[in-house]
C-alpha positions in Angstrom: -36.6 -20.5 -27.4 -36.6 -18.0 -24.2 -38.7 -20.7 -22.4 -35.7 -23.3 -23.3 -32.9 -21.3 -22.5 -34.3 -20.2 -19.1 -35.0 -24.0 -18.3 -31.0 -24.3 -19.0 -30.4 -21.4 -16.8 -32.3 -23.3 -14.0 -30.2 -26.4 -14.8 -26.6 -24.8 -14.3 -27.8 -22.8 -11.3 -28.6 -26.1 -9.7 -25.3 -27.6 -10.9 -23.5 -24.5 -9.2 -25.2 -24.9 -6.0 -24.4 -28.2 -5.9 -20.9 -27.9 -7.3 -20.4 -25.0 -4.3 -21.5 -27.8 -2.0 -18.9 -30.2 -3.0 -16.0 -28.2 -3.3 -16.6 -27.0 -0.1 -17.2 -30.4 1.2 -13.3 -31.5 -0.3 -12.2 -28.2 1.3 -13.3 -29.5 5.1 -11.7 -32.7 4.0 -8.2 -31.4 3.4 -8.8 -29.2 6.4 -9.1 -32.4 7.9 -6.2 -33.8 6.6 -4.1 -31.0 7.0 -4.5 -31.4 11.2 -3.4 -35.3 10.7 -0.3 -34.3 9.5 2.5 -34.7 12.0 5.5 -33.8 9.8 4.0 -30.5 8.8 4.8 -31.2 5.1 1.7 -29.2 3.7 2.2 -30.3 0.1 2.4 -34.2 -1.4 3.4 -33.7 -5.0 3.4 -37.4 -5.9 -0.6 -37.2 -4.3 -1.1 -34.3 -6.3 -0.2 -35.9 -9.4 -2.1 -39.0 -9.1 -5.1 -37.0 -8.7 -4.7 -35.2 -11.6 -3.9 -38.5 -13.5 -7.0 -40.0 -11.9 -9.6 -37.6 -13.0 -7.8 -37.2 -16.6 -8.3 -40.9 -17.5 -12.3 -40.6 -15.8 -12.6 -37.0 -17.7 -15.6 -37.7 -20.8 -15.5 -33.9 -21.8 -16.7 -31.7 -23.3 -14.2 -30.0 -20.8 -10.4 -31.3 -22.4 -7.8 -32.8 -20.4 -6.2 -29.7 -20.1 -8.8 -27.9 -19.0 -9.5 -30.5 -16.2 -5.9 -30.2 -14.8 -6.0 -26.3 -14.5 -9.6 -26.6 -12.7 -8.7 -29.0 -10.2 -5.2 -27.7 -9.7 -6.8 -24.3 -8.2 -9.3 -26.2 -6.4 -6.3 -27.9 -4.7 -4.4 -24.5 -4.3 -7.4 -23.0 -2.9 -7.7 -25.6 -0.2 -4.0 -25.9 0.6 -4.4 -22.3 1.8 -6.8 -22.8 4.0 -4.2 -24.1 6.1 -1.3 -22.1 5.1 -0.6 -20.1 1.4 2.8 -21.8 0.1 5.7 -19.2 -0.2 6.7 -19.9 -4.5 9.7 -18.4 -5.5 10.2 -17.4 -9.0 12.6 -15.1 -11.3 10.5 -11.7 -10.8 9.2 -9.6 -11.2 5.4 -9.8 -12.0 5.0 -10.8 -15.5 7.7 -13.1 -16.5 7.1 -17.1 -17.6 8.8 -17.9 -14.6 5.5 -16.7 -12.9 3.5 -17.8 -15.8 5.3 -21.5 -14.5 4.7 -20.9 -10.8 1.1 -20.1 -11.0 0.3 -23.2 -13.7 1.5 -25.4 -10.8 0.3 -24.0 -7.2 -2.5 -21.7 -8.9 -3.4 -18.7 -7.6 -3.3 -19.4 -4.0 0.3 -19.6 -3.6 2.1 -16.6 -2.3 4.8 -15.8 -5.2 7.9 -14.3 -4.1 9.8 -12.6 -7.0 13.5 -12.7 -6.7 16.1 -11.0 -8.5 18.3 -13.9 -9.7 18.2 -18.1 -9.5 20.2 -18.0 -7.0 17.9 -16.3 -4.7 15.8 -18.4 -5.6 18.4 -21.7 -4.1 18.8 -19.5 -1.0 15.2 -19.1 -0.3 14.3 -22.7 -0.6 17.1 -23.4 1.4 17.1 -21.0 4.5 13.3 -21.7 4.0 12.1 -18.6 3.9 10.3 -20.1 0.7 8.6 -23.4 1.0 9.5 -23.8 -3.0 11.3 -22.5 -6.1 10.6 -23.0 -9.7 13.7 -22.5 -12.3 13.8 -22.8 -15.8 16.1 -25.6 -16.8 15.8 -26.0 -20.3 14.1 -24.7 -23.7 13.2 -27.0 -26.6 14.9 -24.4 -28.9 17.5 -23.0 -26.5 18.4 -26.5 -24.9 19.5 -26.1 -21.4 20.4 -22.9 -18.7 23.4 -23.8 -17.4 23.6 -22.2 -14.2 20.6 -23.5 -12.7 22.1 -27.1 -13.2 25.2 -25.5 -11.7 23.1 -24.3 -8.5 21.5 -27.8 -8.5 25.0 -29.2 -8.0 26.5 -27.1 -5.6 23.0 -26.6 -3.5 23.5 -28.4 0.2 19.8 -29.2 0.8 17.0 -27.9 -2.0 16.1 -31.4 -3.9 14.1 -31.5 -6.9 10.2 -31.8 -6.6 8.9 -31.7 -9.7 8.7 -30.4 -13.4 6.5 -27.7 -15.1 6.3 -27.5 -18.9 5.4 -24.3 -20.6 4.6 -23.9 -23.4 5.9 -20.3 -24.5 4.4 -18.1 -26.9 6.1 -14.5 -27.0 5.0 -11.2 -28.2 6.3 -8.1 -29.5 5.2 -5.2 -27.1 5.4 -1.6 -27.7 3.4 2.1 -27.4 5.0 2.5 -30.7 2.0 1.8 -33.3 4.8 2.0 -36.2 7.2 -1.1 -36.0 9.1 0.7 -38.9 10.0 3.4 -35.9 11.2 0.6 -33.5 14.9 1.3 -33.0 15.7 -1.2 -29.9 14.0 -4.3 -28.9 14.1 -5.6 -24.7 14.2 -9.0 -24.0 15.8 -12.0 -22.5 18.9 -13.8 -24.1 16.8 -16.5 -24.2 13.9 -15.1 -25.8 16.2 -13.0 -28.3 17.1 -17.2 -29.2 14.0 -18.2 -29.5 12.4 -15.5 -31.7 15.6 -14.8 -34.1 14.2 -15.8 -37.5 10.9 -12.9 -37.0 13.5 -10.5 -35.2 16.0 -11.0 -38.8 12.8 -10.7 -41.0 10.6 -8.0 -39.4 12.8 -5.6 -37.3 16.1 -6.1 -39.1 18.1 -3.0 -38.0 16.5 -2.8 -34.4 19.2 -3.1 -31.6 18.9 -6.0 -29.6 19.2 -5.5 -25.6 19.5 -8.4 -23.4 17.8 -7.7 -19.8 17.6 -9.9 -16.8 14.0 -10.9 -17.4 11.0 -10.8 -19.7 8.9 -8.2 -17.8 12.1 -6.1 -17.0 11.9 -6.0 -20.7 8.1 -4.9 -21.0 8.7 -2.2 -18.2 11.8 -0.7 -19.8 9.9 -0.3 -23.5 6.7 1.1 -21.7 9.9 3.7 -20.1 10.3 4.8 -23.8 7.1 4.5 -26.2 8.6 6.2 -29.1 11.3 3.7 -30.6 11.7 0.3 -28.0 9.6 -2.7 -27.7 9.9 -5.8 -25.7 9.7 -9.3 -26.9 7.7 -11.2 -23.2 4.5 -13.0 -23.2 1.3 -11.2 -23.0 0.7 -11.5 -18.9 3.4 -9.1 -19.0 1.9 -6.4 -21.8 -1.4 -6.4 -19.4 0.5 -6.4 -15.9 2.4 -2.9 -17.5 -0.7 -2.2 -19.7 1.6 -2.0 -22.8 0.4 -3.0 -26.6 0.9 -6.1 -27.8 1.7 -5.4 -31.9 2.5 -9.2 -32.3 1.5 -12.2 -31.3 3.3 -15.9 -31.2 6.1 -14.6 -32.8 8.7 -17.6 -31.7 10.3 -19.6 -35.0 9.2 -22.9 -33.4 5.2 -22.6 -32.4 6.0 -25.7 -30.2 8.3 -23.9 -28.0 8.0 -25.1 -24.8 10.4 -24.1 -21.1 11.0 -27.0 -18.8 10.9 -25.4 -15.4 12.0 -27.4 -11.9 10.2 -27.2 -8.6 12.5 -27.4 -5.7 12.0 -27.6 -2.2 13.8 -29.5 1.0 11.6 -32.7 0.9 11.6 -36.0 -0.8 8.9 -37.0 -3.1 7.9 -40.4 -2.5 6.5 -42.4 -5.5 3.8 -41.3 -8.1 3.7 -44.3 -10.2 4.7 -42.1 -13.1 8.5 -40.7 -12.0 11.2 -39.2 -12.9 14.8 -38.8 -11.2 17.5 -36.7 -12.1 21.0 -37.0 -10.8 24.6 -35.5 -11.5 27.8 -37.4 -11.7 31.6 -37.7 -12.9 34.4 -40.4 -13.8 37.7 -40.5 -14.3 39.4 -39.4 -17.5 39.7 -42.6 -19.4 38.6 -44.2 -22.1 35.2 -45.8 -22.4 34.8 -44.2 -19.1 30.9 -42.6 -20.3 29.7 -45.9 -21.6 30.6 -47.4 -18.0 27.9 -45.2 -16.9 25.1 -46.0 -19.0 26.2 -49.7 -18.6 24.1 -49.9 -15.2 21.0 -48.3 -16.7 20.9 -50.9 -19.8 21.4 -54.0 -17.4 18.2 -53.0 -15.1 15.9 -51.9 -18.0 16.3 -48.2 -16.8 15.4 -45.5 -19.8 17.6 -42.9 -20.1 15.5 -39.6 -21.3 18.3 -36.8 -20.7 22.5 -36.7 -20.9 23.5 -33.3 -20.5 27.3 -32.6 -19.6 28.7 -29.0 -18.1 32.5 -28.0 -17.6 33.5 -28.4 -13.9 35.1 -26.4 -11.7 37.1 -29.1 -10.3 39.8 -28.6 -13.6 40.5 -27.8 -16.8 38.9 -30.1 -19.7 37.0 -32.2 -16.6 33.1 -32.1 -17.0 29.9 -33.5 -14.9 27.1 -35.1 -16.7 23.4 -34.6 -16.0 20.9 -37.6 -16.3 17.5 -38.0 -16.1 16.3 -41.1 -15.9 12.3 -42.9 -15.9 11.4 -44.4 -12.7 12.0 -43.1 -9.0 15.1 -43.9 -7.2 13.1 -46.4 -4.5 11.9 -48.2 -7.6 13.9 -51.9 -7.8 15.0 -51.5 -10.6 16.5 -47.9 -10.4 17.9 -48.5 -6.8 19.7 -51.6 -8.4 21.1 -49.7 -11.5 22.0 -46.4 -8.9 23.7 -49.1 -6.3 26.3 -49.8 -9.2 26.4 -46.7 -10.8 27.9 -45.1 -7.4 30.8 -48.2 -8.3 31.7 -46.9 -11.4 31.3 -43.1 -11.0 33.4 -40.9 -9.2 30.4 -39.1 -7.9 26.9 -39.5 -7.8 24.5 -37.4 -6.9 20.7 -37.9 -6.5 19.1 -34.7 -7.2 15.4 -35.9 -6.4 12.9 -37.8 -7.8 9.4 -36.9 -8.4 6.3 -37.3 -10.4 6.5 -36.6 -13.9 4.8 -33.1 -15.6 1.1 -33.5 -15.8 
């Protein structure tokens, strides 16, 4: 048995030499690349993504699907910083999903840049002292955060580069061993939404405190040990080495956080797209179905209709479309061509590859 297992030993150390070999090989490679590059643009997120989709159909395990993307998503993010690190901002600070989102994305190579609010995050992107942003723009429990679509609306340059989903599993945090002494509980609005059915059954009487982020949360309940906790996901409970007394404590155990890259480039086509876009008509009746009308006619699916008050009125609203296919696809630039006919504004908001 000792003789076997050191024969396997041998094996993998071979593997890893040759593995180091290779990866360093694709390093020079993108080096390479990197110099060819005349517009600068560091990052290709519709490349990207056909990578990941290539080596995901070619992937025969044991290793899962999953576990293929995060590998060769670090590789990438190491080798992009061998030419530069990409700025990321993100809502900060250290801890929250928002990182948690970043990271998933452009690994652990990428620079983060915790801001205070989202929109910090728009003016970064856009003065370009960050080279991206990711926002959260909608829960599967919680639906959507209406101010980021706001921002995406009003923003002047930052487009839409692509889409991170998280899946979210929160904790209960606390130096308090006895949850019986817990008196006020930290957390995110959103979180306090996503967790209320456990909050009612298990802490009934605790206070609830909304905070401006997840790890502000963790950092405020590690602040007072005797009678807080914080509801944040366990990155955070290690970054402010706090106990974790609970774990995957959100009603829904498939809640997931839709979060949006942005940047100031276009995202050419993927094969597998996405575009989002924000619009209005006139008051008047059948006036929403004139909308869609377009989409039907070209055989473009419709995956998201989200509407948000303006601030052109009372009573007047915007709607908020996502739609399969990029917008230099025929068939969406035919259905977006008559859609700017019968809306009273369009906007594109991007288009880009759709979450891996």
């Amino acid at each position: 048995m000792i003789e076997k297992l050191q024969q396997l030993r041998d094996r993998i150390d071979k593997l890893d030499d040759e593995l180091l070999k290779l990866v360093n090989q694709r390093a020079a490679l993108a080096q390479q690349i990197g110099h060819l590059k005349e517009d600068g643009v560091m990052l290709r997120p519709e490349r990207e993504a056909q990578v990941l989709l290539r080596l995901q159909k070619q992937n025969s395990g044991p290793l899962s699907n999953a576990a293929v993307v995060r590998l060769f998503t670090e590789v990438m993010s190491q080798c992009r910083a061998l030419e530069a690190p990409l700025k990321v901002a993100y809502l900060g600070p250290e801890g929250t999903f928002s990182e948690a989102a970043m990271r998933k994305r452009f690994g652990q190579a990428a620079d983060g840049m915790p801001c205070d609010t989202f929109d910090e995050i728009f003016r970064a992107v856009e003065s370009g002292s960050a080279n991206y942003g990711v926002v959260p723009v909608e829960n599967s429990n919680e639906g959507m955060i209406g101010h980021n679509l706001d921002l995406l609306l009003q923003t002047e340059k930052a487009r839409i580069c692509g889409e991170v989903m998280l899946p979210v599993h929160q904790c209960l945090i606390s130096q308090c061993s006895d949850m019986n002494a817990i008196r006020t509980v930290f957390s995110h609005p959103q979180s306090f939404g996503q967790c209320q059915n456990w909050l009612n059954a298990n802490l009934p009487k605790a206070m609830r405190n909304p905070v401006s982020s997840n790890a502000e949360a963790v950092r405020l309940a590690a602040e007072h040990p005797h009678d807080s906790a914080a509801i944040a996901g366990r990155n955070a409970a290690e970054l402010y080495d706090v106990t974790v007394l609970a774990e995957n404590i959100e009603d829904d155990p498939r809640n997931t956080t839709r979060f949006l890259v942005i940047g100031n480039q276009d995202v050419a086509p993927s094969g597998r797209d996405k575009t989002s876009l924000v619009m209005s008509t006139a008051n008047r009746p059948g006036a929403v179905h004139d909308l869609l009308v377009p989409l039907a006619k070209h055989g473009v699916s419709l995956t998201k209709l989200e509407s948000r008050p303006a601030r052109s009125g009372l009573w007047e609203y915007v709607f908020y479309m996502d739609i399969e296919g990029h917008q230099a696809d025929i068939k969406v630039a035919a259905a977006l061509a008559e859609l700017k006919q019968v809306a009273a504004f369009v906007k594109v908001l991007g288009s880009y590859p759709v979450a891996v």
